[in-house]
Chimera marker file (.cmm) of the C-alpha trace (Angstrom):
<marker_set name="trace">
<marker id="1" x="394.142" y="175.308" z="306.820" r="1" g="1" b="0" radius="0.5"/>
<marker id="2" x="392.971" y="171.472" z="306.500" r="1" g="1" b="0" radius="0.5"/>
<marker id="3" x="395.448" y="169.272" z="304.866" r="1" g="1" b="0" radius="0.5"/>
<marker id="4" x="394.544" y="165.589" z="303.378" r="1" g="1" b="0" radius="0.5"/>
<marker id="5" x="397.607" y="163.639" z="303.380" r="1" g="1" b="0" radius="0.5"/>
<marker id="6" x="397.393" y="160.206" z="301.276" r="1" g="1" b="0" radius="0.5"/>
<marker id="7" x="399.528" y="157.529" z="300.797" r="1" g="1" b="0" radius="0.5"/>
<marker id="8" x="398.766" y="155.825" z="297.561" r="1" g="1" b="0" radius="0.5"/>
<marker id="9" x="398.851" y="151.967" z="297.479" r="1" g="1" b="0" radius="0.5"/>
<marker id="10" x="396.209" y="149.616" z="295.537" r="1" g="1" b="0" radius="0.5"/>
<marker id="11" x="395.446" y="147.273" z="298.474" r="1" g="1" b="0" radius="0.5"/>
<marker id="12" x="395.988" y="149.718" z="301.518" r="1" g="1" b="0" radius="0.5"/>
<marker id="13" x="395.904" y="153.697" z="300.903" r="1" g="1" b="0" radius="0.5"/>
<marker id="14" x="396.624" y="155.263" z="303.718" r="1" g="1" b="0" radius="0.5"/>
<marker id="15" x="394.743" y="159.030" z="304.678" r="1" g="1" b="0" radius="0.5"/>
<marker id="16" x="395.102" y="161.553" z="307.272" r="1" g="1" b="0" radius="0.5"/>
<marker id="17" x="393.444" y="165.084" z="307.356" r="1" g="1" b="0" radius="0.5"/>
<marker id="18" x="395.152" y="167.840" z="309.973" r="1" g="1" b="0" radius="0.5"/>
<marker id="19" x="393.866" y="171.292" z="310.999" r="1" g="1" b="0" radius="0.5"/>
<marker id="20" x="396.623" y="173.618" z="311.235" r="1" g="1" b="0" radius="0.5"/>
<marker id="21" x="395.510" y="177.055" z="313.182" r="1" g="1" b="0" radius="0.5"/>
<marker id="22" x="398.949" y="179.251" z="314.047" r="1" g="1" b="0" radius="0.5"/>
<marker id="23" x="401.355" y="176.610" z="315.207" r="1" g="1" b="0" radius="0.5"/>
<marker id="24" x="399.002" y="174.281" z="316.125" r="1" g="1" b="0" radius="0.5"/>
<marker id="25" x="398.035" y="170.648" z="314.472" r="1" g="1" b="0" radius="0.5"/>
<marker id="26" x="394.944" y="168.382" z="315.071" r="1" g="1" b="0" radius="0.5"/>
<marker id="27" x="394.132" y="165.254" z="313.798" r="1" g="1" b="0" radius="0.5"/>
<marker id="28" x="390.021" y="165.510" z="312.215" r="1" g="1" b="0" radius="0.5"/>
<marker id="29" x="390.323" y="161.838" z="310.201" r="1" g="1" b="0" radius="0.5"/>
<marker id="30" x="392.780" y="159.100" z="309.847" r="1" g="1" b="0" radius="0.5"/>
<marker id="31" x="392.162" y="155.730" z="308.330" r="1" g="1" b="0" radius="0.5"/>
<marker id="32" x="392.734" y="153.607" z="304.994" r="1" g="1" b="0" radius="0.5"/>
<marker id="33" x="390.973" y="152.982" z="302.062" r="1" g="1" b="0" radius="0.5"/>
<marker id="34" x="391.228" y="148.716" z="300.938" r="1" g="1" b="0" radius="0.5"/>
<marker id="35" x="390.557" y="146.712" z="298.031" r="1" g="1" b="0" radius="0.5"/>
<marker id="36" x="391.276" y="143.273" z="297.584" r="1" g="1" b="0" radius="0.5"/>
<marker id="37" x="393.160" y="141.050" z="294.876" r="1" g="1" b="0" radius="0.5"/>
<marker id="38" x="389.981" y="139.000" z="294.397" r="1" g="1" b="0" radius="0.5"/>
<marker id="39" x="388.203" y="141.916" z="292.762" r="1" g="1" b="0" radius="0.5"/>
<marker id="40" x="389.162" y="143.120" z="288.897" r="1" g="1" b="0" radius="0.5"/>
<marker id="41" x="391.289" y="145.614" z="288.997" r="1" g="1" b="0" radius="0.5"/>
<marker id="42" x="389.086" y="148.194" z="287.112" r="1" g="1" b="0" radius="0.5"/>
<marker id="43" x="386.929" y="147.853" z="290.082" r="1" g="1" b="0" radius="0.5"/>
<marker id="44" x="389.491" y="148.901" z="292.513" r="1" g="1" b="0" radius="0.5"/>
<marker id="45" x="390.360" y="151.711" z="290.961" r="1" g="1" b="0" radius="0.5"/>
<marker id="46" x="387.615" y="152.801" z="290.748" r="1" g="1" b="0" radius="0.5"/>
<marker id="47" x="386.838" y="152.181" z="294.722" r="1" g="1" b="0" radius="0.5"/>
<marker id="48" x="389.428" y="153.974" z="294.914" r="1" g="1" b="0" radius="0.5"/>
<marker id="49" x="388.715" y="156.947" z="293.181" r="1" g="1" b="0" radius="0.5"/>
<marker id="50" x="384.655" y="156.873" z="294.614" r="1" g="1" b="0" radius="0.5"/>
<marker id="51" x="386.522" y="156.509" z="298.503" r="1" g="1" b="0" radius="0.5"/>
<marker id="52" x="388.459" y="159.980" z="297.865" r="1" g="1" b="0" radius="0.5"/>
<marker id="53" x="385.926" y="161.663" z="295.989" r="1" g="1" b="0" radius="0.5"/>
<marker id="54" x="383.994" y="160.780" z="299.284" r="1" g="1" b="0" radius="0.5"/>
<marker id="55" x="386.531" y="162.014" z="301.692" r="1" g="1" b="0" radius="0.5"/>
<marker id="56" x="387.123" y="165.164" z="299.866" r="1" g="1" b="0" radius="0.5"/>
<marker id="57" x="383.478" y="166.300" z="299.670" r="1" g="1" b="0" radius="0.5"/>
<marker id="58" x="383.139" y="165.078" z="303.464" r="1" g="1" b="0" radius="0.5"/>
<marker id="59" x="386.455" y="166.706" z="304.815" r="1" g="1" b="0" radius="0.5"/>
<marker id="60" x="386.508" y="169.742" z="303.159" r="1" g="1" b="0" radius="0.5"/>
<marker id="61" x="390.555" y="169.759" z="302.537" r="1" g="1" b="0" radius="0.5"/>
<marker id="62" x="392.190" y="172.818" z="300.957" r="1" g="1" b="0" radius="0.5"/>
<marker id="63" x="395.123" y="170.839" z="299.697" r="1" g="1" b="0" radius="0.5"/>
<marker id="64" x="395.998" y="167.348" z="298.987" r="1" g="1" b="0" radius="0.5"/>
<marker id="65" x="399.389" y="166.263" z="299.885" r="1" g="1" b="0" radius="0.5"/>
<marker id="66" x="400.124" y="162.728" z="298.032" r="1" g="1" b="0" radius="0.5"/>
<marker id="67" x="403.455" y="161.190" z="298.149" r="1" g="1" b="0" radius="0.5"/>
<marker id="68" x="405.739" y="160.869" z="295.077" r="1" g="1" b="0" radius="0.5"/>
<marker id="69" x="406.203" y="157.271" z="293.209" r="1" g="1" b="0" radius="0.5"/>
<marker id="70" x="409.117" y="155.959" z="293.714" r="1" g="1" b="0" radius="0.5"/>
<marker id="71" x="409.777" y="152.301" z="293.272" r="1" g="1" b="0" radius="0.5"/>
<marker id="72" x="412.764" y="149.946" z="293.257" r="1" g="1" b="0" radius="0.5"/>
<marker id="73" x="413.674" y="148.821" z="289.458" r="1" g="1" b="0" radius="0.5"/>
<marker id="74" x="413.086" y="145.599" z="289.965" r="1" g="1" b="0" radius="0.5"/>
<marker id="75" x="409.788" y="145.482" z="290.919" r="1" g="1" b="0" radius="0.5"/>
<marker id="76" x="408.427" y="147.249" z="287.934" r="1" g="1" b="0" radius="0.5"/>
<marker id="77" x="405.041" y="145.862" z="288.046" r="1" g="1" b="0" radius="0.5"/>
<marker id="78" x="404.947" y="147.258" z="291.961" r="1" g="1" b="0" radius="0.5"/>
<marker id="79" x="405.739" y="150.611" z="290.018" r="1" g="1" b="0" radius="0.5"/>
<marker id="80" x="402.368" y="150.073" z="287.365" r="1" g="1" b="0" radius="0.5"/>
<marker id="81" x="400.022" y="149.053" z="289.676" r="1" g="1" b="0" radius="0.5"/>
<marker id="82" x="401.173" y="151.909" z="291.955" r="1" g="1" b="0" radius="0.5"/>
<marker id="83" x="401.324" y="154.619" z="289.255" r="1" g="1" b="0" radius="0.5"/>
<marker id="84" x="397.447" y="153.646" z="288.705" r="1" g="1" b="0" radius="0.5"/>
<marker id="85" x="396.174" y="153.784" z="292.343" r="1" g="1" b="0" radius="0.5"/>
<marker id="86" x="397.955" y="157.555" z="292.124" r="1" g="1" b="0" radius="0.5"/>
<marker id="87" x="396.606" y="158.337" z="288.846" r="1" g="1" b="0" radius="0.5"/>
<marker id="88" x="392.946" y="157.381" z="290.519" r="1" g="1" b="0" radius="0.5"/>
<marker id="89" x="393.938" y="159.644" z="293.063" r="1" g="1" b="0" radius="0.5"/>
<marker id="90" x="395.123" y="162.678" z="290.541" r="1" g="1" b="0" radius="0.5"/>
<marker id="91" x="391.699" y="162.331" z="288.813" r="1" g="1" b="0" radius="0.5"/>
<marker id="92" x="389.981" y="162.724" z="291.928" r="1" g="1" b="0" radius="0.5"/>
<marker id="93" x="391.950" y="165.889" z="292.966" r="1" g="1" b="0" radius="0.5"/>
<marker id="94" x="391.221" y="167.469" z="289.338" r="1" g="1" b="0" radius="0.5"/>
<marker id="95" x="387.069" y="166.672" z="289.638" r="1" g="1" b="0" radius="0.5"/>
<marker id="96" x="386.885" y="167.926" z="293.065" r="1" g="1" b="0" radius="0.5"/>
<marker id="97" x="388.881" y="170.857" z="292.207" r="1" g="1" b="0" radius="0.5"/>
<marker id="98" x="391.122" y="170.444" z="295.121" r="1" g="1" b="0" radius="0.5"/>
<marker id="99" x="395.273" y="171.660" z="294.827" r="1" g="1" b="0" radius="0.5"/>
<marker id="100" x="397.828" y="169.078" z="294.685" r="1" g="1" b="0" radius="0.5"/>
<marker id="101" x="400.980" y="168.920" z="296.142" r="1" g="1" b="0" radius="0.5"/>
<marker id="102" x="403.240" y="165.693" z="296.106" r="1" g="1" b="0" radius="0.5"/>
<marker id="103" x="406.625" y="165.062" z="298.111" r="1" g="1" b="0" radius="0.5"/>
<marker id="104" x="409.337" y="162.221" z="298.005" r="1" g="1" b="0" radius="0.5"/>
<marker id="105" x="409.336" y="159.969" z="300.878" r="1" g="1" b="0" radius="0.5"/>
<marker id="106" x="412.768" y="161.063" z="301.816" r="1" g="1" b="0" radius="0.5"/>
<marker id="107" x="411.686" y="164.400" z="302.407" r="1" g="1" b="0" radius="0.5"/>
<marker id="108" x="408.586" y="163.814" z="304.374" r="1" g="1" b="0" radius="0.5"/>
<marker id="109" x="411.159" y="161.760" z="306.756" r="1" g="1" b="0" radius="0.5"/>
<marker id="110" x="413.567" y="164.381" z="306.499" r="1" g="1" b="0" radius="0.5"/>
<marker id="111" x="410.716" y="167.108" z="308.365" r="1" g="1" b="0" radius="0.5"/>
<marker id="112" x="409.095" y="164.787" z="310.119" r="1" g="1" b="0" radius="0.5"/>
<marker id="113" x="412.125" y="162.654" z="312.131" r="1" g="1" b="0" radius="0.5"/>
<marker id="114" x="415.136" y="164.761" z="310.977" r="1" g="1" b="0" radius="0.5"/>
<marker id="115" x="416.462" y="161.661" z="308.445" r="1" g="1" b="0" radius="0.5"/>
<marker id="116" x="415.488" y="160.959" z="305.521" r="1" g="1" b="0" radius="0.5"/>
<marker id="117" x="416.115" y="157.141" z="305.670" r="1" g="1" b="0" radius="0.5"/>
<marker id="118" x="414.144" y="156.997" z="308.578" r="1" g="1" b="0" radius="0.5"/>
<marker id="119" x="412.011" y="153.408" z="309.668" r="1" g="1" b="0" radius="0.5"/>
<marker id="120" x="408.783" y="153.272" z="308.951" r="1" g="1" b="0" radius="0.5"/>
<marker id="121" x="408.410" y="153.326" z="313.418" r="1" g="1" b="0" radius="0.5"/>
<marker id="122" x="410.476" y="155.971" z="313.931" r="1" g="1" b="0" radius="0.5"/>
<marker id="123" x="407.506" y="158.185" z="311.899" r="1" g="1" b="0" radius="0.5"/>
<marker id="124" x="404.923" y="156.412" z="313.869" r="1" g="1" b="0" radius="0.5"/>
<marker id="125" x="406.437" y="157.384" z="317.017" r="1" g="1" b="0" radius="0.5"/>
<marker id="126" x="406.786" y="161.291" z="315.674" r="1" g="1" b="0" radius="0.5"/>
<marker id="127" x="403.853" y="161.607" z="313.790" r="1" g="1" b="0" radius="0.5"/>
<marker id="128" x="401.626" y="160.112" z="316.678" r="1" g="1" b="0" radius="0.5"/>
<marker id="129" x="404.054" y="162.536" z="319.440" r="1" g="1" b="0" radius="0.5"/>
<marker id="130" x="402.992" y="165.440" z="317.105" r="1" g="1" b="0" radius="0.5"/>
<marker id="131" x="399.133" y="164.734" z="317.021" r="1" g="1" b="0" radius="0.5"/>
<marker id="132" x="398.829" y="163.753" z="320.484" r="1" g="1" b="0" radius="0.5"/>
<marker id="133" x="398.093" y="160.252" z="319.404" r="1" g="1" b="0" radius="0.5"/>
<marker id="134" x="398.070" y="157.698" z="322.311" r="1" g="1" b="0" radius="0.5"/>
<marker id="135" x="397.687" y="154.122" z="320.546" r="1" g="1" b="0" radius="0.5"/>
<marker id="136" x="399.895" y="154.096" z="316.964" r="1" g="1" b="0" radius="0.5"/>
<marker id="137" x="397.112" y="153.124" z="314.015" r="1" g="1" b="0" radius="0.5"/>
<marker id="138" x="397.132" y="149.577" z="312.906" r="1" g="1" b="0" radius="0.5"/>
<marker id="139" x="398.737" y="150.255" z="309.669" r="1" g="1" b="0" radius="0.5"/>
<marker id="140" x="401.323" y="152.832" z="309.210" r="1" g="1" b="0" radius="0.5"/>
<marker id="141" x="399.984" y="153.781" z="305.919" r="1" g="1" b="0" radius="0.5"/>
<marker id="142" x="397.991" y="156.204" z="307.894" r="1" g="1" b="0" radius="0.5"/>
<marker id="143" x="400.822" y="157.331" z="309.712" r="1" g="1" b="0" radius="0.5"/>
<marker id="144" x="402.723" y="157.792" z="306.321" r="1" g="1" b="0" radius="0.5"/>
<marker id="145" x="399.872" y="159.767" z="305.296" r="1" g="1" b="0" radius="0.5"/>
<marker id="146" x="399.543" y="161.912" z="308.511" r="1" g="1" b="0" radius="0.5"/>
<marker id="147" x="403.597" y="162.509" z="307.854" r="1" g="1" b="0" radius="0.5"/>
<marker id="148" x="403.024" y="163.639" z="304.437" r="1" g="1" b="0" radius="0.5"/>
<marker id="149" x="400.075" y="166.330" z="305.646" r="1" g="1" b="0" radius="0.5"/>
<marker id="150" x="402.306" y="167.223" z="308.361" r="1" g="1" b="0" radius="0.5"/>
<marker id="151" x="405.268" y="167.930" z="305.973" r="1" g="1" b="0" radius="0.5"/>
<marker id="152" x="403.324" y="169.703" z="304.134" r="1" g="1" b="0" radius="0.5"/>
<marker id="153" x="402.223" y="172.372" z="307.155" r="1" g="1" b="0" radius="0.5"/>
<marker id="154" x="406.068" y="172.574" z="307.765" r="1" g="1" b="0" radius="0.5"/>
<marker id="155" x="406.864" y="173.570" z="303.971" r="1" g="1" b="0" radius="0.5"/>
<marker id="156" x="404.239" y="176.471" z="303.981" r="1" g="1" b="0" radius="0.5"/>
<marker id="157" x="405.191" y="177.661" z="307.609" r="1" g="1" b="0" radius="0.5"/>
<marker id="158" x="408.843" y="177.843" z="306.290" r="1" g="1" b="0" radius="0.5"/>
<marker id="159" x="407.658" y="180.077" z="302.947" r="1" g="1" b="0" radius="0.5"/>
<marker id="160" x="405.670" y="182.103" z="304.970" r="1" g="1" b="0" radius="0.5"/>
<marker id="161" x="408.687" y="183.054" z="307.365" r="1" g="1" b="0" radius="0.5"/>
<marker id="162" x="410.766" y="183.638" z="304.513" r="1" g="1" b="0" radius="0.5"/>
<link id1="1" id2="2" r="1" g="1" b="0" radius="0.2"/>
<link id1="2" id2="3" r="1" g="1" b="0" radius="0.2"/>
<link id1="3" id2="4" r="1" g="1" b="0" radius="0.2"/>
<link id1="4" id2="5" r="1" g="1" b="0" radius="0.2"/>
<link id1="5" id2="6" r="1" g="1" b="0" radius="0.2"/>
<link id1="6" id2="7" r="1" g="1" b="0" radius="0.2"/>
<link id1="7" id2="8" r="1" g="1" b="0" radius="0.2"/>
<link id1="8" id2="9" r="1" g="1" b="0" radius="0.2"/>
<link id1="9" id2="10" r="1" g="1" b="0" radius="0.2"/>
<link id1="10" id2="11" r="1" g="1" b="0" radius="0.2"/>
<link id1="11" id2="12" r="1" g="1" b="0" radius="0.2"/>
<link id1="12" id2="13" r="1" g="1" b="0" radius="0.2"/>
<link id1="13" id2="14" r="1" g="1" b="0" radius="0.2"/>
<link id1="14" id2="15" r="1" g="1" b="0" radius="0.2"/>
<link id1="15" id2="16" r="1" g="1" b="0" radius="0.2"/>
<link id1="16" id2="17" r="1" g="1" b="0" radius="0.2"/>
<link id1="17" id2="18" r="1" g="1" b="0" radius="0.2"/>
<link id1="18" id2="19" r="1" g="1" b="0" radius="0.2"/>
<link id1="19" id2="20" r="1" g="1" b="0" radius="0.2"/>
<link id1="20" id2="21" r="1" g="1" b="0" radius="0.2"/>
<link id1="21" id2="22" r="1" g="1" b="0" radius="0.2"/>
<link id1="22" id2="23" r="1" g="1" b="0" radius="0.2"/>
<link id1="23" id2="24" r="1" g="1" b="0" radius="0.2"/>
<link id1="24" id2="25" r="1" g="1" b="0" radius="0.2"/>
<link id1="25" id2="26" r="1" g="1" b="0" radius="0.2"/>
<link id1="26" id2="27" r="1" g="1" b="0" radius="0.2"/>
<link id1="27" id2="28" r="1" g="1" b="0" radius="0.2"/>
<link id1="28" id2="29" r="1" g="1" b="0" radius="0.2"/>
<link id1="29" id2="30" r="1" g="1" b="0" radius="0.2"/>
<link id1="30" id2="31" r="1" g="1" b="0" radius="0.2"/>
<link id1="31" id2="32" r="1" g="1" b="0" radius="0.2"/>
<link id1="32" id2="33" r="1" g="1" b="0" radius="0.2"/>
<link id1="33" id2="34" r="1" g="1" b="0" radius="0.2"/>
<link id1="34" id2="35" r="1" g="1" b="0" radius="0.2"/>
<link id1="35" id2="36" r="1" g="1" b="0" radius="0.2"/>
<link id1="36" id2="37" r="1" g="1" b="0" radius="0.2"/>
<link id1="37" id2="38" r="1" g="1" b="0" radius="0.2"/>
<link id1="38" id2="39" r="1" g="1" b="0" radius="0.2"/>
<link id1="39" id2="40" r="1" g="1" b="0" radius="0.2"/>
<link id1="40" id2="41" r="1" g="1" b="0" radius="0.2"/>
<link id1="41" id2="42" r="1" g="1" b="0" radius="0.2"/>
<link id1="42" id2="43" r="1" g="1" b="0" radius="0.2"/>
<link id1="43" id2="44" r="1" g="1" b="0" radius="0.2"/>
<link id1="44" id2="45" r="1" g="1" b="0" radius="0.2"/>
<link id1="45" id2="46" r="1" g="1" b="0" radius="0.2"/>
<link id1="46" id2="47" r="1" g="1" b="0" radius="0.2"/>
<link id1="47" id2="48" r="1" g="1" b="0" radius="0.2"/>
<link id1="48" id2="49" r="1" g="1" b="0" radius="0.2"/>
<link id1="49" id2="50" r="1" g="1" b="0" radius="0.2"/>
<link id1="50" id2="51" r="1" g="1" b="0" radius="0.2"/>
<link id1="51" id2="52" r="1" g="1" b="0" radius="0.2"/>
<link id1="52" id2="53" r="1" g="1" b="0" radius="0.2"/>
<link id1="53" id2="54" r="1" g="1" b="0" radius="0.2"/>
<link id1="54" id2="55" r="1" g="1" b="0" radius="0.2"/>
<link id1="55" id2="56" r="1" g="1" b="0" radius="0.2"/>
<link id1="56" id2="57" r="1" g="1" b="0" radius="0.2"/>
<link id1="57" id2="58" r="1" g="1" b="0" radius="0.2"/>
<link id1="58" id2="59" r="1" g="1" b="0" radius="0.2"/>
<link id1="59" id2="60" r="1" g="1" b="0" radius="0.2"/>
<link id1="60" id2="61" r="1" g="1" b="0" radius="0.2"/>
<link id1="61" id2="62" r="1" g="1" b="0" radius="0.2"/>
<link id1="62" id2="63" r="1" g="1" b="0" radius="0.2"/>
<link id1="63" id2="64" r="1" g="1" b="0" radius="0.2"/>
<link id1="64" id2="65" r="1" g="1" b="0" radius="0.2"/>
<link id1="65" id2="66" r="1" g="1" b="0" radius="0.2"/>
<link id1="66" id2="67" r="1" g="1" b="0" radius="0.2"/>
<link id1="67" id2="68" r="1" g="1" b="0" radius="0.2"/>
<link id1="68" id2="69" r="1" g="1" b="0" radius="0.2"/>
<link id1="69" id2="70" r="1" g="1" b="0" radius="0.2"/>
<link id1="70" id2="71" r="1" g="1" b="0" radius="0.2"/>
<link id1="71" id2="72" r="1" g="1" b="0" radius="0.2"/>
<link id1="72" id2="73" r="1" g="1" b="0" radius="0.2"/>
<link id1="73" id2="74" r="1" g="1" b="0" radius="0.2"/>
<link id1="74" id2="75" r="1" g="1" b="0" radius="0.2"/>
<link id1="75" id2="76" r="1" g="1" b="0" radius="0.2"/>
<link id1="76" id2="77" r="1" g="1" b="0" radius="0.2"/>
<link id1="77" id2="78" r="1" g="1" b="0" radius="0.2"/>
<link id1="78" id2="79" r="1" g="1" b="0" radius="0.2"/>
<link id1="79" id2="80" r="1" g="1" b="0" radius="0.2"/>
<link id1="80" id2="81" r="1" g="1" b="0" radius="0.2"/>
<link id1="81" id2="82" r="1" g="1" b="0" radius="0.2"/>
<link id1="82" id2="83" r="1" g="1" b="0" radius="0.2"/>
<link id1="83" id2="84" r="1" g="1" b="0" radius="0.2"/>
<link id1="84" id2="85" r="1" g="1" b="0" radius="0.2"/>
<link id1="85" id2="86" r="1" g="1" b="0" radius="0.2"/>
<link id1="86" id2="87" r="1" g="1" b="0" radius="0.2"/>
<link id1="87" id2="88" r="1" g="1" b="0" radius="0.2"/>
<link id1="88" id2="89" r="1" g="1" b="0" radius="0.2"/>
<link id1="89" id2="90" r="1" g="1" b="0" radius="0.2"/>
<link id1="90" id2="91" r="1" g="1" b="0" radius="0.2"/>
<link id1="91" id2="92" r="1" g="1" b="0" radius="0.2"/>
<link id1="92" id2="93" r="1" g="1" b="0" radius="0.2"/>
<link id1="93" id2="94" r="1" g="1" b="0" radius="0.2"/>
<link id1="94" id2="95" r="1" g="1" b="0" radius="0.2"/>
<link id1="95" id2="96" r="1" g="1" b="0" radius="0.2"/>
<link id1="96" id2="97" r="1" g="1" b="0" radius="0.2"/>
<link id1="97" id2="98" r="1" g="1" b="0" radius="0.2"/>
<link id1="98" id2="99" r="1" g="1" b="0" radius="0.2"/>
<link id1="99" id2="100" r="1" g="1" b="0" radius="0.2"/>
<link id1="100" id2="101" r="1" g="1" b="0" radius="0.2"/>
<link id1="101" id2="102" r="1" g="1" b="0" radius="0.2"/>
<link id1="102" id2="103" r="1" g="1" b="0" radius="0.2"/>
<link id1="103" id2="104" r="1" g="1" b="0" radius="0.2"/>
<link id1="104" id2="105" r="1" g="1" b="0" radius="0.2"/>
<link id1="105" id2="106" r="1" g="1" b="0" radius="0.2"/>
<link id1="106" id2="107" r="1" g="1" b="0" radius="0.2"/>
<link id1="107" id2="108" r="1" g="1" b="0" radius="0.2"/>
<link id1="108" id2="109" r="1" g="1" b="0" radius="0.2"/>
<link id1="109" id2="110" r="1" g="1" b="0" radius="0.2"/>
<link id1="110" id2="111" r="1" g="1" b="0" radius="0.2"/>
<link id1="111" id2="112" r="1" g="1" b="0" radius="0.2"/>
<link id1="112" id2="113" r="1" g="1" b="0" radius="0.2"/>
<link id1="113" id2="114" r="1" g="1" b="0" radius="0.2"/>
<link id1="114" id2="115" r="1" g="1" b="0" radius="0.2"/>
<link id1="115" id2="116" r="1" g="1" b="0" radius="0.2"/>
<link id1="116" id2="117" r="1" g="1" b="0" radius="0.2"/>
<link id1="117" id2="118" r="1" g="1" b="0" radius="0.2"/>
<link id1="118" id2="119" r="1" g="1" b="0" radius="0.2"/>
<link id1="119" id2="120" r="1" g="1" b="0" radius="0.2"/>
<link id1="120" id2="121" r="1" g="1" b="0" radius="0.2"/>
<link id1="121" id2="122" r="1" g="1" b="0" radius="0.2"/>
<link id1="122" id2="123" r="1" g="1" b="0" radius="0.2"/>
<link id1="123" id2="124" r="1" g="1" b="0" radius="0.2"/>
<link id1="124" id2="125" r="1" g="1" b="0" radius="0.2"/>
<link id1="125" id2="126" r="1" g="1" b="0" radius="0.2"/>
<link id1="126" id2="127" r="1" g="1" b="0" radius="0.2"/>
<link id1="127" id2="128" r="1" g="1" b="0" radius="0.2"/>
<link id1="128" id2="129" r="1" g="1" b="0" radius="0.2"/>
<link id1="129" id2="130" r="1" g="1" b="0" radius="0.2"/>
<link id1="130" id2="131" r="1" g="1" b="0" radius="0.2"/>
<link id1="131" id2="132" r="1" g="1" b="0" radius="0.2"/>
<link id1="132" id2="133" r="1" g="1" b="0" radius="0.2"/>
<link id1="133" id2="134" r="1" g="1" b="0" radius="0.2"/>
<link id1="134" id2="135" r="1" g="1" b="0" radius="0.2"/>
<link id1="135" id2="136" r="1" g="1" b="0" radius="0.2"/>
<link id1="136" id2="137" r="1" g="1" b="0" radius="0.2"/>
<link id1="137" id2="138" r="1" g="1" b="0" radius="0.2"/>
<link id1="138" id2="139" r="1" g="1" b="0" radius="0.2"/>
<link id1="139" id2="140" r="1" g="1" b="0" radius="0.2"/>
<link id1="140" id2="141" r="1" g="1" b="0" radius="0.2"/>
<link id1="141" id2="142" r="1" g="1" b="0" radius="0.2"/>
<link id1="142" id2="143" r="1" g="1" b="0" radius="0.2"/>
<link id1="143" id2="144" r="1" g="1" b="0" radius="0.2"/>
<link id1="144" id2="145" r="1" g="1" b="0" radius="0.2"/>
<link id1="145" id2="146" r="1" g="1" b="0" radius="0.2"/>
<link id1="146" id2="147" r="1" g="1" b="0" radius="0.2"/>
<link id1="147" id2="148" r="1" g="1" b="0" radius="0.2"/>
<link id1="148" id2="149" r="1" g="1" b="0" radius="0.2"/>
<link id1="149" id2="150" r="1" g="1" b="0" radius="0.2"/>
<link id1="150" id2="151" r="1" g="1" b="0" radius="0.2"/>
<link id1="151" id2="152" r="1" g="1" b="0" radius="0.2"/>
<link id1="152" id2="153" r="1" g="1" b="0" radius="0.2"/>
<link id1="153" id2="154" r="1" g="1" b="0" radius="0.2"/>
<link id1="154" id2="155" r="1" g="1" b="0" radius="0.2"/>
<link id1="155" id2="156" r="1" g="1" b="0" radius="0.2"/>
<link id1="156" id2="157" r="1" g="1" b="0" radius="0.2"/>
<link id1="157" id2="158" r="1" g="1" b="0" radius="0.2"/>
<link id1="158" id2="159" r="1" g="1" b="0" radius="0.2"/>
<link id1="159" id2="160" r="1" g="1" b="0" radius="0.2"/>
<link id1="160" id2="161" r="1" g="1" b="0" radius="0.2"/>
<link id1="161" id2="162" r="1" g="1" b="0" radius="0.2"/>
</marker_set>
């Protein structure tokens, strides 16, 4: 099974795609997706949406693993802008006909380091022990993503053994 993981900003969207065979996980592609303030927001979104189009059609996933919205109350324009990099993202998902799946941070932290308030290092360190990554990726946005697709293998392992 091949597993896109994505974690949904507007400036940085982190993505990782695993292979899972048996009990086994390899990385195939890790790496973000930017935009910048300068450029109108319609534009972005749109980059956005073209970017995982693109990375569906060239990865071949057979489920997309996002992460769930959840932002503090007071930043509630954090929580808009956010909502519409995801909703980009949904769209995508429904044109490419590819399943979606979506998890709350805490849980992906929960399977991943065995907290769910873990730091954002302590998944690095797991995520990149659990892919045989030597050198951490520059932003952890990938790493957030890679914990999400990893999560994800854990969930269906566990309802399989069931």
């Amino acid at each position: 099974m091949r597993i896109l993981g994505i974690d949904p900003a507007l400036s940085i969207t982190g993505y990782g795609v695993i292979e899972v065979n048996k009990n086994n996980l390899s990385l195939v592609e890790a790496g973000v997706i930017s935009t910048t303030p300068k450029e109108v927001l319609p534009e972005r979104l749109y980059r956005i949406n073209s970017a995982i189009k693109k990375l569906i059609s060239d990865t071949k996933p057979d489920v997309l693993v996002l992460e769930k919205l959840y932002v503090h109350y007071r930043h509630p324009v954090t929580a808009f802008l956010l909502g519409q990099a995801r909703g980009v993202i949904c769209l995508a998902c429904a044109e490419c006909k590819v399943p979606l799946v979506e998890y709350p941070a805490t849980r992906v932290k929960k399977i991943i380091v065995g907290a769910g308030l873990a730091g954002k290092y302590q998944v690095q360190r797991m995520v990149a022990n659990m892919l045989n990554i030597d050198k951490l990726p520059k932003y952890a946005d990938v790493t957030d993503a890679l914990a999400l697709a990893i999560a994800h293998s854990h969930m269906l392992k566990n309802r399989i053994s069931r």
